[in-house]
C-alpha positions in Angstrom: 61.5 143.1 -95.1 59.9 146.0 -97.6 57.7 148.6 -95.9 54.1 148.3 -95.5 53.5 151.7 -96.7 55.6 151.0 -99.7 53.0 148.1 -101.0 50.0 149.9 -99.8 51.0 152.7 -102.9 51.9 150.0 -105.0 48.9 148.7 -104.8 46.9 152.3 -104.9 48.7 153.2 -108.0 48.0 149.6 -109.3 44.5 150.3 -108.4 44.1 153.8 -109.8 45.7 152.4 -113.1 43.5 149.6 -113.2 39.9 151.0 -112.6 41.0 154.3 -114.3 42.1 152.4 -117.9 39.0 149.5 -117.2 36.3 152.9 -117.0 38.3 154.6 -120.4 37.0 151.8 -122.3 33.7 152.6 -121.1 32.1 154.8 -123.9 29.6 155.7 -121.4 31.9 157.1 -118.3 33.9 160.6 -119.0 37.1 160.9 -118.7 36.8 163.3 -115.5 34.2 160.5 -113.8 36.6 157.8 -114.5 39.6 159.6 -112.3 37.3 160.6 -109.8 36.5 156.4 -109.7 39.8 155.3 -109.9 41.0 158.3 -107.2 38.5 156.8 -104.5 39.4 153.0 -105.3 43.1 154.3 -104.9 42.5 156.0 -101.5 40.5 153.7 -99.6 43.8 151.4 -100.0 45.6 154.0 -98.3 42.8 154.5 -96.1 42.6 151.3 -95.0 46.5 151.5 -94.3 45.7 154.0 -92.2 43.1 152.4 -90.2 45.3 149.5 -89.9 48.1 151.2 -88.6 45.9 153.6 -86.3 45.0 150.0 -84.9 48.4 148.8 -84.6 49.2 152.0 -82.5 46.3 151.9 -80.2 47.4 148.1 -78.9 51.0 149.2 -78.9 49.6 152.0 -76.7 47.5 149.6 -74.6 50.5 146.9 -74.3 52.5 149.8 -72.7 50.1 150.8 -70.7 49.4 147.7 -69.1 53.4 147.2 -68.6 53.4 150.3 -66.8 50.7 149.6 -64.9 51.8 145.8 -64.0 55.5 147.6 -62.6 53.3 150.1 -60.8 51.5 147.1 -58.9 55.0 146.0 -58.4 56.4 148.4 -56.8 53.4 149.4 -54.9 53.7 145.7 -54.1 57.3 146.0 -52.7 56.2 148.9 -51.2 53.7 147.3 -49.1 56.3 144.8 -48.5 58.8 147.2 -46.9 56.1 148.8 -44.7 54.8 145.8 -43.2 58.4 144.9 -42.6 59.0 148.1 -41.0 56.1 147.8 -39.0 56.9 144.7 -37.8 60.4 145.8 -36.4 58.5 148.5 -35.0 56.1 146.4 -33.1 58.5 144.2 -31.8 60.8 146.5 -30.7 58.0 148.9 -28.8 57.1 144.8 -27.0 60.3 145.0 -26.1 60.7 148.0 -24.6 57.8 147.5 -22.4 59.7 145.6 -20.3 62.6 148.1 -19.7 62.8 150.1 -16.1 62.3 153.2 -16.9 59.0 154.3 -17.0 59.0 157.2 -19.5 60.4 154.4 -22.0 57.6 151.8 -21.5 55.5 154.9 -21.6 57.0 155.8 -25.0 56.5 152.2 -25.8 53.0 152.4 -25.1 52.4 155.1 -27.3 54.3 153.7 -30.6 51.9 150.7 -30.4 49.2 153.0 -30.6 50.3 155.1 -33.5 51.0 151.9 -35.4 47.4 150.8 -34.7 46.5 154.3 -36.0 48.5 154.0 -38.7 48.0 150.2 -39.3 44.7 149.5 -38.4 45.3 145.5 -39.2 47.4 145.6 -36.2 44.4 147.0 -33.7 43.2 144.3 -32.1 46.9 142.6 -31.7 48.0 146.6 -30.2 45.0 146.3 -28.1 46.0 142.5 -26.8 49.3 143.8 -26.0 48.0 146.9 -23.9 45.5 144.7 -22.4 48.0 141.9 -21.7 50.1 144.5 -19.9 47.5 146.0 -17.6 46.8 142.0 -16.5 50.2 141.8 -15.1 50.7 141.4 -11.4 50.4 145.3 -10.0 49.1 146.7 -6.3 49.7 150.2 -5.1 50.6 150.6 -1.6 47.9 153.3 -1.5 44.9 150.0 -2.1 46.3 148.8 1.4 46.3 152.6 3.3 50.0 152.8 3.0 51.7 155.6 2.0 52.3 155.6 -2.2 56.2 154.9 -2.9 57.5 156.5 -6.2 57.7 153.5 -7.8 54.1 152.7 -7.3 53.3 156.4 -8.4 55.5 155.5 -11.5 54.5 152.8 -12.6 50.7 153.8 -12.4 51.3 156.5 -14.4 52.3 153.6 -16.8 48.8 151.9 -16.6 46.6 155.3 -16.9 48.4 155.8 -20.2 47.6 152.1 -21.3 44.2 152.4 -20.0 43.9 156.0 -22.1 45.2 154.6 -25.0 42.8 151.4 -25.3 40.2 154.1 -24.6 41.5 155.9 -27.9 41.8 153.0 -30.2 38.2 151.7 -29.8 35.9 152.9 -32.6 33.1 155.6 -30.9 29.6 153.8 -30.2 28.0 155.9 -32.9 29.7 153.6 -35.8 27.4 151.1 -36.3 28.9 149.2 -38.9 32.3 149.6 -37.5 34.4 146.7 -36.5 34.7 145.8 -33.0 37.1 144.8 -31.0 38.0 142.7 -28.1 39.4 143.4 -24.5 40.7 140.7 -22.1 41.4 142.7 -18.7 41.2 139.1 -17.0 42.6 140.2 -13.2 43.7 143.6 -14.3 43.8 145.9 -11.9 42.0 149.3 -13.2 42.1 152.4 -12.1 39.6 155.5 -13.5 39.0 153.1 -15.9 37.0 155.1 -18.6 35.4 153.1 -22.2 32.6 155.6 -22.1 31.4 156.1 -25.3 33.2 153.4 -27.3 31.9 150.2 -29.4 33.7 146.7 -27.3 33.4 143.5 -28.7 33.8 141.3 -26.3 34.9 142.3 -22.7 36.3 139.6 -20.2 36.7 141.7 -16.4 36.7 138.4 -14.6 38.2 138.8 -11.0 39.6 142.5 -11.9 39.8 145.3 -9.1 38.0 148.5 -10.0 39.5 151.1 -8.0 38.1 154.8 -7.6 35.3 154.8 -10.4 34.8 152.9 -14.0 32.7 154.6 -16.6 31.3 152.6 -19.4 28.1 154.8 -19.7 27.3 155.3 -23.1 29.3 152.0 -24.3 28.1 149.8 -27.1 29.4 146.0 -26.1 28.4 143.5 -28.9 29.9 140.5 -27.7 29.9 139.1 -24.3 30.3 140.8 -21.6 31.6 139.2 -18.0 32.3 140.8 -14.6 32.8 137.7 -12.8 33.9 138.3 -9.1 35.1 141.8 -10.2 36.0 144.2 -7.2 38.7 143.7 -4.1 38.4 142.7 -0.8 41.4 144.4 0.7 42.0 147.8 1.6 40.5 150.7 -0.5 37.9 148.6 -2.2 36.5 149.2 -5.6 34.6 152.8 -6.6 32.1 153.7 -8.2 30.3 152.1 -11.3 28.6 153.9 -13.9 27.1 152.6 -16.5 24.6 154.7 -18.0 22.6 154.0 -21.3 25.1 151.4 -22.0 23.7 148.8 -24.3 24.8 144.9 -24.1 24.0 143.0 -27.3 24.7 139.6 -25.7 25.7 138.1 -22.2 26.4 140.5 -19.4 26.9 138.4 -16.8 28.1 140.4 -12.9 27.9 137.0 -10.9 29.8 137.3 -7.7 30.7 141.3 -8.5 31.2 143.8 -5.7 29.6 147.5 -5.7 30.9 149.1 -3.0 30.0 152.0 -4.0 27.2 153.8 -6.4 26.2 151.5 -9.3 24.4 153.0 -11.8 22.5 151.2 -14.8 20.2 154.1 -15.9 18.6 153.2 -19.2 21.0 150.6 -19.8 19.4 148.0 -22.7 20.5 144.4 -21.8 19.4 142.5 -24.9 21.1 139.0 -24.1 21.1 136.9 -20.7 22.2 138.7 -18.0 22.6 137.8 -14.3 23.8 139.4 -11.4 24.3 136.0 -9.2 25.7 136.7 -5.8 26.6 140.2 -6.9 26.6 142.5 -3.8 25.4 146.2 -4.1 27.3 148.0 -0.7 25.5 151.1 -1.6 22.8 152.5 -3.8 21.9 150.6 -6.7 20.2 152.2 -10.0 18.1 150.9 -12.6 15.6 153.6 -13.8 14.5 153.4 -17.5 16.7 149.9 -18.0 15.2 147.2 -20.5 15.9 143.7 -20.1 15.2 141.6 -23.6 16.1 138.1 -22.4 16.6 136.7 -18.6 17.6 138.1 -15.5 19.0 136.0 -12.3 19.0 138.2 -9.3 19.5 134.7 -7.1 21.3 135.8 -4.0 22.1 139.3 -4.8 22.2 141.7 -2.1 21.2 145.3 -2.3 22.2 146.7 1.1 21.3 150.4 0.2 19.0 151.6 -1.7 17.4 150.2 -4.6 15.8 151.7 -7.4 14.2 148.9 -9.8 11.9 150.4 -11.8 12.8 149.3 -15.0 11.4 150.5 -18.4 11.1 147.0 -19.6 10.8 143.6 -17.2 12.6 140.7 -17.9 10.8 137.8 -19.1 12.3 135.2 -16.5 13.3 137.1 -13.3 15.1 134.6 -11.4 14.4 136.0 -7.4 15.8 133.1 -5.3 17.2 134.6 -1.7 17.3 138.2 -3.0 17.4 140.8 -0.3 17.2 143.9 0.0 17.2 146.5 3.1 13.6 147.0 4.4 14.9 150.7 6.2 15.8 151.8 2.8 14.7 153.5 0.2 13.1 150.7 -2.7 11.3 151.5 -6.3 10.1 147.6 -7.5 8.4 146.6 -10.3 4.5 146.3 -9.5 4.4 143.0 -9.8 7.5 142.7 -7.4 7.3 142.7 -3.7 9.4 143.0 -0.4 9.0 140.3 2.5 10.2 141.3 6.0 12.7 138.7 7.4 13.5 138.3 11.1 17.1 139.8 10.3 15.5 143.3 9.1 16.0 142.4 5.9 13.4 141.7 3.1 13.4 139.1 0.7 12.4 139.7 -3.0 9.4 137.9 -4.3 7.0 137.9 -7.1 3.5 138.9 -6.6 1.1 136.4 -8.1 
């Protein structure tokens, strides 16, 4: 196959020779106007050779780019491969260790889920199942019953707090509003110093859990439901202290049957769903300054057997007051259109003025 370049001058000295000899017969064109003629009709030949192979260059060039950048999403590809392989190993191997004896291991374990949720953050919400799933297994300190703590219940609490810590870290801060949330299932977990303050919780299940010493979740941004069914203990050193200041619940918070045997606070707490405190019991002073209430509350048999401070910023729309006492010798702030009726006991019964 002959050269392009070689039939491009062919055809410019072809060209040249042509128009130069046609414009020579022309008595009316000089000789020096006729070279000038056939000159330009002899470039633009060449300069369209040039354009054509300027062209041909430019999708070469584009071809190889696109190769380069297809083997580069390859290998990026395989790359991605090989990490989520590696992270895999790594995730089941930290399960694993959980369940060895030592406690500095299943510590250690603890802490490589979190740093793959760091590093992973796909794998958040399965780290935080895990860690959640280990707090719900069977666990009591000799120390809830007024014995005296045996190393191994010292040890492996040391476990939980560092569980407990570390779901603390992985949840996104309340301040991001658009960030995702996530999920916590501490179904009968025994907690202790449990501390969310501060944190954005999808939903939180704390059905039947023990509290012990305090729980903070002031500050807390909980978008999904939220339920504290029969939460507390009955036995021994019963559950601490609550606080829950300017917390906001987005949906259900629902405390039916939950135990306070000790200072609950719900200071300018926003509960924008249903919320119901059926049969809860409040051992000791119970706090709701400043809290809004968007939907319903059910206060049906609660107790308050200390003080009571109810003056909320914003009344529900459908208090639900059926057998709710409080204790007359106590100190009481009530909405005004809220009242306290003596019973024979000593106690007073909640009611609604009308």
């Amino acid at each position: 196959m002959r050269s392009p370049l070689l039939w491009t001058f062919v055809a410019s000295f072809v060209l040249l020779c042509g128009v130069g000899g046609w414009l020579l017969t022309d008595p009316a064109t000089s000789r020096s106007d006729a070279l000038k003629t056939a000159g330009l009709a002899g470039g633009a030949v060449v300069a369209l050779y040039a354009l054509w192979l300027n062209d041909r260059r430019r999708r070469v060039e584009e071809a190889r780019q696109e190769v380069e950048r297809q083997r580069h999403a390859l290998e990026m590809s395989r790359a991605e491969q090989d990490r989520e392989r590696i992270s895999d190993e790594r995730f089941a191997k930290s399960v694993e260790l959980l369940g060895h004896e030592a406690d500095q291991v299943r510590v250690g374990a603890l802490h490589a889920l979190a740093g793959l949720a760091r590093s992973r953050p796909q794998y958040t919400q399965t780290v935080l199942d895990v860690l959640c799933s280990y707090l719900r297994r069977p666990f009591t300190h000799t120390r809830y019953t007024d014995g005296d703590a045996t190393p191994e219940d010292e040890r492996e609490l040391q476990v939980r707090l560092t569980a407990q810590r570390l779901v603390a870290d992985l949840l996104p801060p309340a301040s991001e509003v658009d960030g995702e949330s996530h999920d916590l299932d501490l179904t009968g977990a025994v907690l202790e110093y449990l501390d969310l303050s501060g944190r954005r919780i999808g939903g939180l299940l704390l059905r039947y859990a023990a509290l012990y010493s305090s729980t903070n979740l002031s500050g807390c941004v909980i978008t999904g439901r939220a339920y504290f069914t029969t939460a507390g203990t009955e036995d021994g050193r019963q559950i601490g202290y609550f606080r829950c200041r300017g917390a906001k619940f987005l949906d259900y918070a629902w405390f039916s049957g939950t135990r306070f045997s000790e200072k609950a606070d719900f200071t300018e707490t926003v509960f924008s769903g249903r919320t119901t405190f059926k049969d809860a019991v409040f051992a000791k002073e119970a706090v709701f300054t400043g809290a809004s209430f968007d939907g319903s509350l059910d206060l049906s048999r609660t107790s308050f057997q200390g003080p009571a401070e109810l003056d909320f910023a914003r009344e529900p729309e459908r208090p639900s007051l059926y057998n709710t006492k409080v204790q007359s010798t106590k100190d009481l702030l009530l909405p005004e259109d809220w009242q306290a009726e003596p019973l024979p006991d000593g106690s007073a019964r909640l009611t609604q003025k009308y």
